[in-house]
C-alpha positions in Angstrom: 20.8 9.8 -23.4 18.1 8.5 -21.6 14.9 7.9 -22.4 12.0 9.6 -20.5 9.8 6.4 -20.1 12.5 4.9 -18.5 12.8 8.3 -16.3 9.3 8.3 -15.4 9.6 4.8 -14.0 12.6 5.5 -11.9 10.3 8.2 -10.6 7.5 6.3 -10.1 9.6 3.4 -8.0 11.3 5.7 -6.4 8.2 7.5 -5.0 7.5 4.0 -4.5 10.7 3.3 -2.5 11.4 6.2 -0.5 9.2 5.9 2.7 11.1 2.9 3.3 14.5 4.0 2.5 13.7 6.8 4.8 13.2 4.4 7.5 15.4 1.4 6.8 18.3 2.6 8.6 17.2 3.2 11.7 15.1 -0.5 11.8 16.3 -2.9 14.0 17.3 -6.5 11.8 14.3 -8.9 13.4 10.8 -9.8 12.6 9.4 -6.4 14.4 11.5 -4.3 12.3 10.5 -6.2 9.2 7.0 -5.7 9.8 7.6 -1.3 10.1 8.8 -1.7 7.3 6.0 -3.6 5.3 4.1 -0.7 6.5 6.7 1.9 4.7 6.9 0.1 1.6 3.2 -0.6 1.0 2.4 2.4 1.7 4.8 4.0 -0.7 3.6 1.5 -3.2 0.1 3.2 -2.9 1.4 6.1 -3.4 3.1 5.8 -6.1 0.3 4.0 -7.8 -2.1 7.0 -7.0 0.5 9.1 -9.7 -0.2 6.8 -11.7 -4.0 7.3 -11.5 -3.5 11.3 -12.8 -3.5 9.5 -16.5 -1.3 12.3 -17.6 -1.0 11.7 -21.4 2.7 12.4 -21.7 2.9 9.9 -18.7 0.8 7.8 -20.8 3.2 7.6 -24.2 6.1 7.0 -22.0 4.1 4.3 -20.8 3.6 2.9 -24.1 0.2 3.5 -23.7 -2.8 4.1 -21.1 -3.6 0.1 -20.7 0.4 -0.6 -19.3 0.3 2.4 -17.3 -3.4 1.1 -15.5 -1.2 -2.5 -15.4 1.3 -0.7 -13.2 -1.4 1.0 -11.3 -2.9 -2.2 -10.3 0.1 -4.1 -10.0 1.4 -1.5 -7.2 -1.4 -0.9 -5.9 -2.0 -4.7 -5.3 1.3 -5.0 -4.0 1.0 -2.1 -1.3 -2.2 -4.1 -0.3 -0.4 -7.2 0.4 2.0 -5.2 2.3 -0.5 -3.5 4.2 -2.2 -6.2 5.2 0.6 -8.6 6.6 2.0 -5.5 8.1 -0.2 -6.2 11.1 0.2 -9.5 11.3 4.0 -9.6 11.1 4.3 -7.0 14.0 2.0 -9.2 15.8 4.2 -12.1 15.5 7.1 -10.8 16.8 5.3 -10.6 20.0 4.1 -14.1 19.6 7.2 -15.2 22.3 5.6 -13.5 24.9 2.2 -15.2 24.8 -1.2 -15.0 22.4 -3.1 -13.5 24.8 -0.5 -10.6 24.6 -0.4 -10.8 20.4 -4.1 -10.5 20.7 -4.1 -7.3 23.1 -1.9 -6.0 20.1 -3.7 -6.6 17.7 -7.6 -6.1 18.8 -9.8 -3.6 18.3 -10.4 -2.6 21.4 -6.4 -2.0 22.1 -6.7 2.2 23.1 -3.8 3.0 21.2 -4.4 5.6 19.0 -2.1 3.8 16.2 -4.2 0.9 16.6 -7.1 2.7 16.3 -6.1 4.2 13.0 -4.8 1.0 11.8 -8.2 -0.7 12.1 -9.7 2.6 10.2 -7.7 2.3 7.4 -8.0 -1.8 7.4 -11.7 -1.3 7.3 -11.3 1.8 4.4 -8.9 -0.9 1.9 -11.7 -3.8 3.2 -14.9 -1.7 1.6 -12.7 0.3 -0.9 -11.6 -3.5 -2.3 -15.1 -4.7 -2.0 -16.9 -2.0 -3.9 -14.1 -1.7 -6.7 -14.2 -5.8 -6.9 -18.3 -5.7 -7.8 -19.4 -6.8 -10.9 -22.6 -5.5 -10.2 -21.5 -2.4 -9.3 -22.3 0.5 -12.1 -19.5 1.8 -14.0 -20.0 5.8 -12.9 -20.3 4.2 -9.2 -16.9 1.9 -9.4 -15.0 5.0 -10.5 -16.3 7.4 -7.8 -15.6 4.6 -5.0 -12.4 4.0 -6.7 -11.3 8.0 -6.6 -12.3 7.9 -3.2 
């Protein structure tokens, strides 16, 4: 039989996993279609990670404890980040044949595109959400409310 720590991570990866899976298929095999799927997968990787933050204590035994659950917490959600942020950057490479004036139009700010736009939101959330959480000045009561957020 199997044991339910090992079930709860297969649940936990696989909430972790599934965005992409969803999308993997249908992906072309180049550079463009590796960077949609950065996206996917770190995304999925916070995800999962935010489960992880419930601190359920049954979760918690199967995790052999509340310290190695926060460790897989923060090693997802550090991995999602990664993703997340070369996610961008990969999708703008795949334009980079064309010319960098073209990667730039892609990639700036100022681009109308409404994906853009939200991509530049939710850069600048992870950017102050990693800087507040990285503070060692920062009070405890603070950190956690930032980090909730």
């Amino acid at each position: 039989m199997i044991k339910a720590s090992v079930v709860t991570k297969i649940v936990i990866i696989a909430t972790a996993l599934l965005p992409a899976l969803m999308v993997i298929s249908s992906l072309p095999l180049n550079l463009y279609g590796f960077g949609i799927l950065s996206g996917w997968l770190g995304m999925g990787l916070i995800s999962a990670s935010l489960l992880l933050m419930i601190r359920e204590p049954v979760w918690t035994t199967w995790f052999g404890g509340l310290q190695r659950m926060y460790q897989w917490h923060h090693n997802m959600s550090v991995a999602g980040y990664g993703l997340l942020l070369t996610h961008p950057l990969i999708l703008a490479s795949s334009y980079y044949e064309v010319d960098l004036d073209t990667v730039w139009e892609y990639l700036s700010p100022f681009n109308p595109d409404i994906l853009n736009r939200m991509g530049w939101i939710g850069l600048i959330g992870f950017m102050l959400g990693l800087a507040a959480s990285s503070s060692p000045r920062l009070p405890y009561s603070w950190w956690r409310r930032l980090h909730m957020l």
